[in-house]
C-alpha positions, -999 to 999 in steps of 0.1 A, spaced: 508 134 52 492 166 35 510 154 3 494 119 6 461 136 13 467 160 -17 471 132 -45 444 112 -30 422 144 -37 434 150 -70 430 119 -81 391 117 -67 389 148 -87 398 134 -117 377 102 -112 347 121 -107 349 146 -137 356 112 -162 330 97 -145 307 130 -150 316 131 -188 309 95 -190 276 103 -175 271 128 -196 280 111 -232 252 86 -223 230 111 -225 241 128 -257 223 105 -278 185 121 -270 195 159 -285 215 137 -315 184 114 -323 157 145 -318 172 167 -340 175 140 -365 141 127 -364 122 154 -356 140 186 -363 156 176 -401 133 147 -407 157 121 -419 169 88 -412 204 95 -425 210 119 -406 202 106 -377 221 75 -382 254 98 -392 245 123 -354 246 89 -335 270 65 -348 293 95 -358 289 123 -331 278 99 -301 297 66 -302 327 71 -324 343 94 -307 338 81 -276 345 45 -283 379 63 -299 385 80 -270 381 50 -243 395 20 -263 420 12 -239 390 2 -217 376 -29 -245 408 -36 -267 416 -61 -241 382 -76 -249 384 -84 -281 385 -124 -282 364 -140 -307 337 -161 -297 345 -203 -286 326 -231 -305 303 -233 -277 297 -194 -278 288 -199 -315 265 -230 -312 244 -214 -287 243 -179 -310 231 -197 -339 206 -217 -319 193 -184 -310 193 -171 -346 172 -197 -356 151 -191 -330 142 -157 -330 143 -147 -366 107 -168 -373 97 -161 -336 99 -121 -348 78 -128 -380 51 -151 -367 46 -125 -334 43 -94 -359 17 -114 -382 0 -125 -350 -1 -95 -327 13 -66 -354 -17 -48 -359 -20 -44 -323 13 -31 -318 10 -5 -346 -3 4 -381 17 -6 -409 8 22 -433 14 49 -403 49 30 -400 55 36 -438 46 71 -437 64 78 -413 101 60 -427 92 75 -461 88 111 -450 119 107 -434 139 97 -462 134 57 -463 126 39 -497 114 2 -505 147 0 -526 172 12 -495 161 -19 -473 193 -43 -486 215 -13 -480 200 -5 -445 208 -44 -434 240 -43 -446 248 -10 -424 224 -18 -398 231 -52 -389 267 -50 -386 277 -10 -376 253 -4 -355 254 -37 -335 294 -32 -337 290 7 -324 264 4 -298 280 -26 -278 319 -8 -280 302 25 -267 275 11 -241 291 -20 -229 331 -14 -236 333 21 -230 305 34 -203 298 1 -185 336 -6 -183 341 26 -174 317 30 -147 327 -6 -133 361 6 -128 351 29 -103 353 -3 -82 329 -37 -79 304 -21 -58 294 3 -89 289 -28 -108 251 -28 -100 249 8 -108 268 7 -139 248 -24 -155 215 -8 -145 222 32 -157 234 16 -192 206 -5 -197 184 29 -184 204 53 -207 203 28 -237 171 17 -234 155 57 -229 164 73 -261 153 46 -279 120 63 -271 123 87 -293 122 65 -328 96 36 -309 69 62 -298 65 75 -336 61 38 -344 40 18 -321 6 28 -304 11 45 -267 18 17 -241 34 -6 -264 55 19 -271 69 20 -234 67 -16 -230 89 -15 -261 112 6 -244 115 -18 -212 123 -49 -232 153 -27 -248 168 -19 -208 162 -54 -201 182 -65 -232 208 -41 -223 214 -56 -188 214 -89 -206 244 -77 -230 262 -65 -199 254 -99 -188 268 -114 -220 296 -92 -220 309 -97 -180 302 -132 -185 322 -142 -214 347 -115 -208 348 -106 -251 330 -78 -263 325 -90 -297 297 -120 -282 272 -89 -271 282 -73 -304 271 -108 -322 241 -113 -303 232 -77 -310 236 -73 -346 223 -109 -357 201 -119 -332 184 -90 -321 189 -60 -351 184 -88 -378 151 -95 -362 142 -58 -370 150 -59 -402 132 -93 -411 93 -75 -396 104 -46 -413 107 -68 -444 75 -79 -438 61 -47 -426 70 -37 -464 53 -66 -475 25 -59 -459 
């Protein structure tokens, strides 16, 4: 009986300090992103602390938790993607040309990318990183790595672990939106990115294949970015 009672303890102990590091490498990305925005001042940097000391590692480290997921999207799955491409690329452009100036000043915007390393010239190469790697990255680490993780505890931690991914991706975005868009929008900015993390951990539990979120991410959401950027640049 005391040996029964033994592993049972040993093995709570080991669930709760993976599930304490998982905790905590959701929270690794606010030190990463300050230092590179606001300490050194540049863009690449910040890209190389996130993607390369945050999420690579990790997503490395818990592959075993998404390999299994890795089942490319069905015709259907792809229909209603590019319906949604369609959709939101123009939406983006039309609601920046409407309500942009409200949201925030587009020479403060370029002021503050270009003293941070960003050139008119680097906006190709950015999509081409952007758009697929950081889509790619962010849904393996946040949706195959913490909220598999924390969903493994059992069902019951399913709630928790949808909600404290959206939470912890959502929050650091912070960081980048408040030196880009006037306070309030700013935080409103911040909501609709939790709320589009619970709808990838939606995405992802619904179609059971990690590479739908990671679609929807990097070409209907990130690619929306980088087209009112392009017209941010326009001006």
């Amino acid at each position: 009986m005391c040996y029964r009672e033994c592993v049972k303890n040993l093995r709570w102990i080991r669930i709760e300090r993976r599930l304490l590091l998982v905790l905590l490498l959701t929270l690794l990305p606010w030190p990463a992103v300050w230092f590179g925005l606001y300490r050194f001042d540049n863009l690449a940097l910040t890209f190389a602390l996130y993607h390369g000391l945050c999420l690579a590692p990790a997503i490395y480290w818990g592959r075993k938790l998404w390999r299994h997921s890795l089942r490319w999207p069905t015709a259907r799955e792809w229909a209603v993607l590019a319906v949604a491409v369609v959709v939101a690329i123009p939406a983006s452009v039309a609601a920046y040309h409407w309500i942009g100036a409200r949201l925030f000043d587009a020479h403060e915007v370029l002021s503050v990318v270009t003293h941070r390393g960003f050139r008119t010239q680097l906006l190709i190469p950015l999509a081409l990183y952007f758009i697929p790697v950081n889509a790619t990255l962010e849904e393996l680490f946040w949706r195959g790595v913490v909220l598999n993780e924390l969903r493994g505890m059992g069902e019951a931690v399913w709630t928790f672990g949808a909600v404290w991914t959206a939470l912890a991706f959502g929050g650091w975005h912070y960081l980048v939106i408040r030196l880009l868009l006037r306070p309030g929008w700013a935080e409103l900015t911040v909501l609709g990115i939790v709320i589009s993390g619970i709808f990838f951990a939606w995405l992802y539990r619904r179609t059971r294949s990690i590479v739908v979120p990671i679609l929807w991410h990097g070409l209907v959401f990130d690619m929306a970015i980088i087209f009112v950027f392009a017209a941010v640049l326009r001006g």
